[in-house]
N, C-alpha and C positions, 0 to 999 in steps of 0.2 A: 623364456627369455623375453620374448616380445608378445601382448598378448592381441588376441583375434582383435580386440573392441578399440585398439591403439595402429595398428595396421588398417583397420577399414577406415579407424579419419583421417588418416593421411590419405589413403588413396584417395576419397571424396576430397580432399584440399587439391588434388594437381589437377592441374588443368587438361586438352589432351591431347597438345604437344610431350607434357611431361609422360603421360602413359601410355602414348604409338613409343615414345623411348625408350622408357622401361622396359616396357613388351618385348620390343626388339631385344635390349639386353638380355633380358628372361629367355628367352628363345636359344639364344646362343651360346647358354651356360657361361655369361662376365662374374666374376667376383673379387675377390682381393689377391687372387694369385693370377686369375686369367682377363688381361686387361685388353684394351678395342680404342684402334684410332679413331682419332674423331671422321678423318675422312671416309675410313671404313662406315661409318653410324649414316652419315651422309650418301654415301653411294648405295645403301639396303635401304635404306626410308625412302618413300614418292615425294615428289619433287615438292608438293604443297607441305612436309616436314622439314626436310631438308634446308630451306630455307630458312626456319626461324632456328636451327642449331644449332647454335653460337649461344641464344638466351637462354634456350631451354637446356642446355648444360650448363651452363652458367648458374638459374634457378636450383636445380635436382643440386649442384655441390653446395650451396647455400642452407639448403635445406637436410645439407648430412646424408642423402644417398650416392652421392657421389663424388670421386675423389679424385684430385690429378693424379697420375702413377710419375708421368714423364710430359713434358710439352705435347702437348698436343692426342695424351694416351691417360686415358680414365679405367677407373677399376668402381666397381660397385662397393659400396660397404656393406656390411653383417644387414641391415635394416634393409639397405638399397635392394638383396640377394632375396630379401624374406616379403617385399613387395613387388619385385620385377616377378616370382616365381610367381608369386596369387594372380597375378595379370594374366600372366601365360596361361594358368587353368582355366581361369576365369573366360577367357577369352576363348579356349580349346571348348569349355563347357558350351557356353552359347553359341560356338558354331557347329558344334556337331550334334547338339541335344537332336533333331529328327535322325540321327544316321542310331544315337541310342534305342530309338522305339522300332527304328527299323530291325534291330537287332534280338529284339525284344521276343519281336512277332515270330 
């Protein structure tokens, strides 16, 4: 559907308000049937995210990963679900990559 070389320039285009976002969504399994207040998005992010929330969801629906479901409740789309997920690995890989060699040994 979507391919690796079209998912890695999007991620390199957002900034990294837009991908502590994602992440978070990615983390929490959001997609088109499981959607998240906005306030909920704001009370799990640190306070230096939270604050710019308003743009940075505002940018992500702009850019087609993200959707209003209801005022003020967003849902990820098909792309949004296939980039928030690469985040979360991505982000799982480079922080446990020593807990793998410890595993190793």
């Amino acid at each position: 559907m979507y391919e690796d070389d079209e998912v890695a320039l999007i991620i390199e285009e957002l900034d990294e308000y837009e991908k502590r976002v994602l992440r978070l969504l990615g983390s929490l399994n959001i997609s088109q049937h499981k959607n998240i207040r906005k306030e909920t998005i704001k009370k799990r992010l640190p306070n230096k995210y939270g604050k710019k929330i308003d743009r940075t969801l505002d940018l992500l629906r702009n850019k087609g990963l993200l959707f209003p479901y209801r005022p003020n409740n967003y849902g990820l789309s098909t792309l949004g679900v296939i980039i928030a997920q690469k985040l979360v690995k991505e982000f799982r890989d480079q922080k446990y990559d020593d807990i793998k060699i410890l595993m190793l040994i």
